[in-house]
C-alpha positions as CSV (number, residue, x, y, z in Angstrom):
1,X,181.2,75.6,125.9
2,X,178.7,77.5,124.2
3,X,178.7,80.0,121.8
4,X,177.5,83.3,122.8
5,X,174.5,84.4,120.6
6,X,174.9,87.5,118.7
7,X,170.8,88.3,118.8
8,X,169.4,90.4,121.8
9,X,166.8,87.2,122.2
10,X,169.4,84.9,121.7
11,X,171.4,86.2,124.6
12,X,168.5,86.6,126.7
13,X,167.5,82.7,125.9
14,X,171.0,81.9,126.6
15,X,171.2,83.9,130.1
16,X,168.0,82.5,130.8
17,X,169.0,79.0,130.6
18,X,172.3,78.9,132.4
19,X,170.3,80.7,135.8
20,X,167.3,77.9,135.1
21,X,165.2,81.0,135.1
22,X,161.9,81.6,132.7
23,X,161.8,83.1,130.1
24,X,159.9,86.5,129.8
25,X,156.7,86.2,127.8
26,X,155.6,88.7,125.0
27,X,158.8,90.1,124.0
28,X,159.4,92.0,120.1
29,X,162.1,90.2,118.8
30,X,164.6,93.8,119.4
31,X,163.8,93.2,123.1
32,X,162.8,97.2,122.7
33,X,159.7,98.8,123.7
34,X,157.4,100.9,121.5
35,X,159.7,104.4,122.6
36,X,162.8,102.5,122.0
37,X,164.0,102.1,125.9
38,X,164.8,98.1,126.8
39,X,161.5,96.4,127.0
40,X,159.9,96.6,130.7
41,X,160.0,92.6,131.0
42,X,163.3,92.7,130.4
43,X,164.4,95.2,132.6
44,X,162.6,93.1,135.2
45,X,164.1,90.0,134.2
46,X,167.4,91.5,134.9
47,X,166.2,93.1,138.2
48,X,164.9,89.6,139.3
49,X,167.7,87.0,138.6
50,X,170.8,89.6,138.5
51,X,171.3,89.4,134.7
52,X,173.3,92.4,132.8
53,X,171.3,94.6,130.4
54,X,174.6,95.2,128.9
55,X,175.2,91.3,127.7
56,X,171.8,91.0,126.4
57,X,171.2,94.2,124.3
58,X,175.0,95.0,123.5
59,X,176.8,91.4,123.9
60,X,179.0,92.9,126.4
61,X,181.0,90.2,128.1
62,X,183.6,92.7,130.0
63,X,181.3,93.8,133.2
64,X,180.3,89.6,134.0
65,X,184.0,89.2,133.5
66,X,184.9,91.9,136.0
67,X,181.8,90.8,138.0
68,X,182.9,87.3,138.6
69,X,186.9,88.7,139.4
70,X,186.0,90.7,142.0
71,X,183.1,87.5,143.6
72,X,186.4,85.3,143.5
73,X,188.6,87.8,145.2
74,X,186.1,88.7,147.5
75,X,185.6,85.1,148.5
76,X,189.3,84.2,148.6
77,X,190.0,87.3,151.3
């Protein structure tokens, strides 16, 4: 298993790779744009393949866990 990355690009790289999905193009390092707010490629990235804003800019782990409980009990009902 791999670690999880403790950079906002590094997480993004990582979620990235496990959906097979491109990476976005352009980004500042911080993942931020210029007023601070999560960087519109990013935002769309998420949007596109399902990805959690809250893993990549925080490292959050809790809402994929609670993501992939409920898909399991959903599917075993």
């Amino acid at each position: 298993m791999k670690a999880i990355p403790t950079t906002r690009m590094g997480r993004l790289r990582f979620v990235a790779d496990a959906l097979g999905a491109p990476m976005p193009e352009g980004l500042p390092a911080d993942l931020l744009a210029e007023d601070e707010a999560p960087a519109p490629e990013v935002l769309r990235f998420c949007r596109d393949y399902g990805a959690s804003l809250d893993f990549i800019y925080l490292g959050d782990v809790a809402s994929l866990i609670r993501y992939a409980s409920r898909a399991m009990l959903g599917k075993a009902a």
